[in-house]
VOGU-3710 file (C-alpha; in Angstrom, 3 decimals, decimal comma):
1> xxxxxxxxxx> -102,286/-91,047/124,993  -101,760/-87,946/127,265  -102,016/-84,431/126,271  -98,811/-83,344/124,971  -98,414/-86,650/122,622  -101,987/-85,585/121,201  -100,898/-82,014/120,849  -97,363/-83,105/119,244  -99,792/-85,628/116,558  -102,408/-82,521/116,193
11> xxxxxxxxxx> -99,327/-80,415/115,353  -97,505/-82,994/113,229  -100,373/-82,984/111,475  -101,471/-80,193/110,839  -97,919/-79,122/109,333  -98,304/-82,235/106,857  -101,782/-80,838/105,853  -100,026/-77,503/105,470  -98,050/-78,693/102,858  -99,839/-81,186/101,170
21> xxxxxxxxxx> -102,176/-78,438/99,746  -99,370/-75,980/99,216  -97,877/-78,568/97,260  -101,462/-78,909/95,525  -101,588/-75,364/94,416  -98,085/-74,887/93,820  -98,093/-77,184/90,636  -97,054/-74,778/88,014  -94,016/-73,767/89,995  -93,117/-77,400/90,875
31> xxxxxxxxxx> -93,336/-78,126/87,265  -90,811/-75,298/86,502  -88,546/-76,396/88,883  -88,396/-79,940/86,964  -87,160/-78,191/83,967  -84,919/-75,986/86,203  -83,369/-78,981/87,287  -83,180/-80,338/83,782  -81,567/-76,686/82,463  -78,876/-77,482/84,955
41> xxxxxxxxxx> -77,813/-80,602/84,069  -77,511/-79,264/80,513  -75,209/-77,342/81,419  -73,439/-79,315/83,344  -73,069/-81,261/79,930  -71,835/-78,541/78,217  -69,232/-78,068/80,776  -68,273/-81,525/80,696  -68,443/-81,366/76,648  -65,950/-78,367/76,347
51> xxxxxxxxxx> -63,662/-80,069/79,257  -60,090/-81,462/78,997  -61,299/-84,698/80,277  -60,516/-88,147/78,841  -62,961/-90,231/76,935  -65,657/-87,414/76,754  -67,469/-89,077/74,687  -68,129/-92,431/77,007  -68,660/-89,889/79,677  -71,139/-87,971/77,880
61> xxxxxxxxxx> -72,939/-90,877/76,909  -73,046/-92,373/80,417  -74,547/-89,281/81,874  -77,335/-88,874/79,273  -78,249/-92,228/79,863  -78,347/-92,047/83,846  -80,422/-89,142/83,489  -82,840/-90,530/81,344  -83,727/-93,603/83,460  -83,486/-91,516/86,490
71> xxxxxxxxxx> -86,291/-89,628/85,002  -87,602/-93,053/83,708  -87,995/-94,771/86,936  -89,264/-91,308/88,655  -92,352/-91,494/86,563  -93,038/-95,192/87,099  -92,537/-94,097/90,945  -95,575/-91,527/90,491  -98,841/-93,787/90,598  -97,285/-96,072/93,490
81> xxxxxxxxxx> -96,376/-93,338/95,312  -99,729/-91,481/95,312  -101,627/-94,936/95,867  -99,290/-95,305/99,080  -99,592/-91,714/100,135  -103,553/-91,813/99,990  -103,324/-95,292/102,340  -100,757/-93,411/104,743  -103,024/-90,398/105,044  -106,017/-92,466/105,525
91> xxxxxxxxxx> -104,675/-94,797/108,400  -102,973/-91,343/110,019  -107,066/-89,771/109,501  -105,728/-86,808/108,132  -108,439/-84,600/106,253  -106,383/-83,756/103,078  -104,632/-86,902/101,562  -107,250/-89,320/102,136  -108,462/-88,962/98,567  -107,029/-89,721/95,043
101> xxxxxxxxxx> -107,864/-86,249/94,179  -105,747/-84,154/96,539  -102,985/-85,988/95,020  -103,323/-85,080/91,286  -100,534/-82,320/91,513  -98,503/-85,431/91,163  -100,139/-87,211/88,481  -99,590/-83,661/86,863  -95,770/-83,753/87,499  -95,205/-86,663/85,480
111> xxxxxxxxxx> -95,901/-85,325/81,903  -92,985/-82,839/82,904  -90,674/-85,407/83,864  -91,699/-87,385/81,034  -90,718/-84,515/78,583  -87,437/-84,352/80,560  -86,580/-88,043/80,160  -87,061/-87,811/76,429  -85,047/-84,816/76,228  -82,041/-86,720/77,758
121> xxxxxxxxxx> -82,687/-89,881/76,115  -82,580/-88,100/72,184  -79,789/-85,884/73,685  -78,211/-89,197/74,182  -78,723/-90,335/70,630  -77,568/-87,002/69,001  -73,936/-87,381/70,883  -74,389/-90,943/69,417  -74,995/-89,952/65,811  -72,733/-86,731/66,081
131> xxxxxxxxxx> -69,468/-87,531/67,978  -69,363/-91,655/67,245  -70,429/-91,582/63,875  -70,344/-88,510/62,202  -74,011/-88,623/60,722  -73,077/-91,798/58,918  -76,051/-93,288/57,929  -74,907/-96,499/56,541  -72,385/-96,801/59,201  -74,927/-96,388/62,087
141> xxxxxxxxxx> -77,270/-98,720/60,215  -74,825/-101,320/60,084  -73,924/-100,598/63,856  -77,549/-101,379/64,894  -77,630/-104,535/62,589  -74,222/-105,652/64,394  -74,758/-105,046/68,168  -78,076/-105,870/69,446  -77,921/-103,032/72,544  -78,263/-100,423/69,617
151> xxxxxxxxxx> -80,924/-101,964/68,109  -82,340/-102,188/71,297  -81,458/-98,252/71,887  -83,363/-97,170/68,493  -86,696/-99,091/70,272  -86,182/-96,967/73,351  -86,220/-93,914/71,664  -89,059/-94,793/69,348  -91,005/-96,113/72,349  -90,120/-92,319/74,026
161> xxxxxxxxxx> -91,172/-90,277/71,152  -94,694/-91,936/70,897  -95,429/-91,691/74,584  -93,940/-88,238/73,913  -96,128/-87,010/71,137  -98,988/-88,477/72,690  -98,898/-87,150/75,981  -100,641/-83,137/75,249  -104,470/-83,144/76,013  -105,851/-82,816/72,807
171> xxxxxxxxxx> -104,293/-86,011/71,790  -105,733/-87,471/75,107  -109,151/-86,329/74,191  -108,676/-87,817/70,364  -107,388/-91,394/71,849  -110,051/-91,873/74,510  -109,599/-95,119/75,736  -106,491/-95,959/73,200  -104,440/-93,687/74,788  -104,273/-95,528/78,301
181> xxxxxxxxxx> -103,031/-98,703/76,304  -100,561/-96,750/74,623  -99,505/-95,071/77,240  -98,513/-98,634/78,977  -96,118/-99,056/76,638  -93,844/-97,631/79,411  -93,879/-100,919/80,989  -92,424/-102,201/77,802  -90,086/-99,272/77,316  -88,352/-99,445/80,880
191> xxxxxxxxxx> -87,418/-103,387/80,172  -85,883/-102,327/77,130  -84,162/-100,209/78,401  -82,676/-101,975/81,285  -81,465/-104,940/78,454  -80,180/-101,879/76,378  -78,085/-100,153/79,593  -77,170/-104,015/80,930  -75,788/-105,366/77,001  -73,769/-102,205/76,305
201> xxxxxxxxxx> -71,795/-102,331/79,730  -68,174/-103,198/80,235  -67,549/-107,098/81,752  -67,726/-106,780/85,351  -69,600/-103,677/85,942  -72,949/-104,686/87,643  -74,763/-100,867/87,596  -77,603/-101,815/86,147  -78,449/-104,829/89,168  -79,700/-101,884/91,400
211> xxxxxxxxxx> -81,868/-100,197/88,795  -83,325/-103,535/87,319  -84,773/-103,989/91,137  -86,606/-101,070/91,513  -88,235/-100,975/88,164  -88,642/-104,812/88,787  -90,049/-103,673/92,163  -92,379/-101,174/90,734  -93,915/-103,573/88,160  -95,152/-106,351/90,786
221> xxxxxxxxxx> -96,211/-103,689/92,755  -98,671/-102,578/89,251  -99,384/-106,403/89,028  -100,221/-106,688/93,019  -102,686/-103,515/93,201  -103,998/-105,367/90,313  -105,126/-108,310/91,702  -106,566/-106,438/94,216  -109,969/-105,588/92,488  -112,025/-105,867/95,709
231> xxxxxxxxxx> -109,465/-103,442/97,726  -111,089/-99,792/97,600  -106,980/-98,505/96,667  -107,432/-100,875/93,829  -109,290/-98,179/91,465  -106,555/-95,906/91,381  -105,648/-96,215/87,735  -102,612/-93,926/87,299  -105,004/-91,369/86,209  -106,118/-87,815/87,409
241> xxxxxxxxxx> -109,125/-88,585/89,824  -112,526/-86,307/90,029  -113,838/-84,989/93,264  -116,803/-86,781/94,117  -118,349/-83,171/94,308  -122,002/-84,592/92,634  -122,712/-86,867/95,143  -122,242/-84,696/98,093  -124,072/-82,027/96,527  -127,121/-84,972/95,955
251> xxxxxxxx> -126,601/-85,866/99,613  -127,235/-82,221/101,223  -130,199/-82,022/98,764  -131,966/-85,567/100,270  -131,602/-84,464/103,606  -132,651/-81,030/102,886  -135,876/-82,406/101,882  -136,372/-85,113/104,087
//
């Protein structure tokens, strides 16, 4: 390698670092931006709500429900992504990436998102209960009873609002090692709602094909790392990681003595 292709990989570099620990500091603003982005597709809803358009309701409901899984499948994108970015960063021998750690900013993202998707998702049940059926009780119980996809929409949401309610700190702290099984459940919760979005589409539309592969994609990936106890990328468990700040400390003292 001659001098300018090392200079152009120092620089490269360099510029990645740059903005790997901007991003890493920049978490509360990245965080507002998520709800930014949510605030504006609100809106958009609104606008689309007081429109002249046909079938607002079917529209309505379609977009609530795209922008829930979006959100959906964005979270279940977070742990891959960090366990790829770490591996990346290694093999490139880049000095911030290489560990679990200087990728929590994005293990800290995904509560936000989370919040986001359940926002959509019971936004998408209110237009349900408000503009198909009035508040109906008995009518919406018999509706679930009658078509299976609505059944399989009240799981969803049920599924949503305990990973929801769960997901603050203190409750964290209260669960200990409960809330890590719970919190799987989103495993469960994105298959349901793939059968939900695939059962209550017209004959011949095929939108949910694409989505069902990358959550399907995303799942064997969890079940690959998995099997992969004796990799050293293997003990990333989804979770924020701790700076192995002890040991070094333990280090400089041994050789400080010796």
């Amino acid at each position: 390698m001659d001098l300018r292709s090392r200079w152009l990989v120092f620089t490269a570099s360099s510029i990645v670092e740059h903005w790997l620990r901007f991003f890493s500091k920049s978490h509360a603003f990245l965080s507002n931006s998520i709800y930014l982005v949510a605030m504006l597709l609100s809106v958009y809803l609104c606008m689309v709500y007081f429109s002249s358009a046909n079938n607002v309701y079917q529209l309505l409901m379609k977009l609530t429900g795209q922008y829930a899984l979006i959100y959906l499948v964005i979270v279940l994108t977070i742990t891959p992504l960090r366990r790829w970015a770490v591996i990346a960063c290694q093999q490139c021998k880049l000095s911030y990436g290489k560990r679990l750690s200087d990728w929590n900013w994005l293990i800290k993202l995904r509560r936000s998102l989370g919040m986001v998707c359940t926002f959509f998702a019971l936004v998408h049940l209110y237009f349900y209960l408000w503009l198909d059926f009035d508040w109906l009780w008995q009518d919406i119980v018999w509706d679930a009873n009658t078509r299976p996809f609505i059944a399989l929409g009240w799981i969803s949401i049920g599924l949503l609002c305990l990973l929801a309610l769960t997901s603050p700190d203190v409750i964290q702290k209260v669960l200990k090692r409960r809330w890590r099984q719970i919190h799987r459940c989103i495993y469960l919760l994105a298959i349901v709602v793939l059968y939900h979005f695939g059962m209550s589409e017209k004959a011949g539309s095929n939108d949910v094909t694409s989505w069902a592969i990358i959550v399907a994609i995303l799942l064997l990936h969890r079940v690959w790392f998995g099997l992969l106890k004796s990799s050293k990328n293997a003990a990333d468990d989804g979770m924020l990681a701790q700076r192995a700040k002890s040991n070094r400390r333990a280090k400089h003292h041994v050789k400080k003595s010796i």
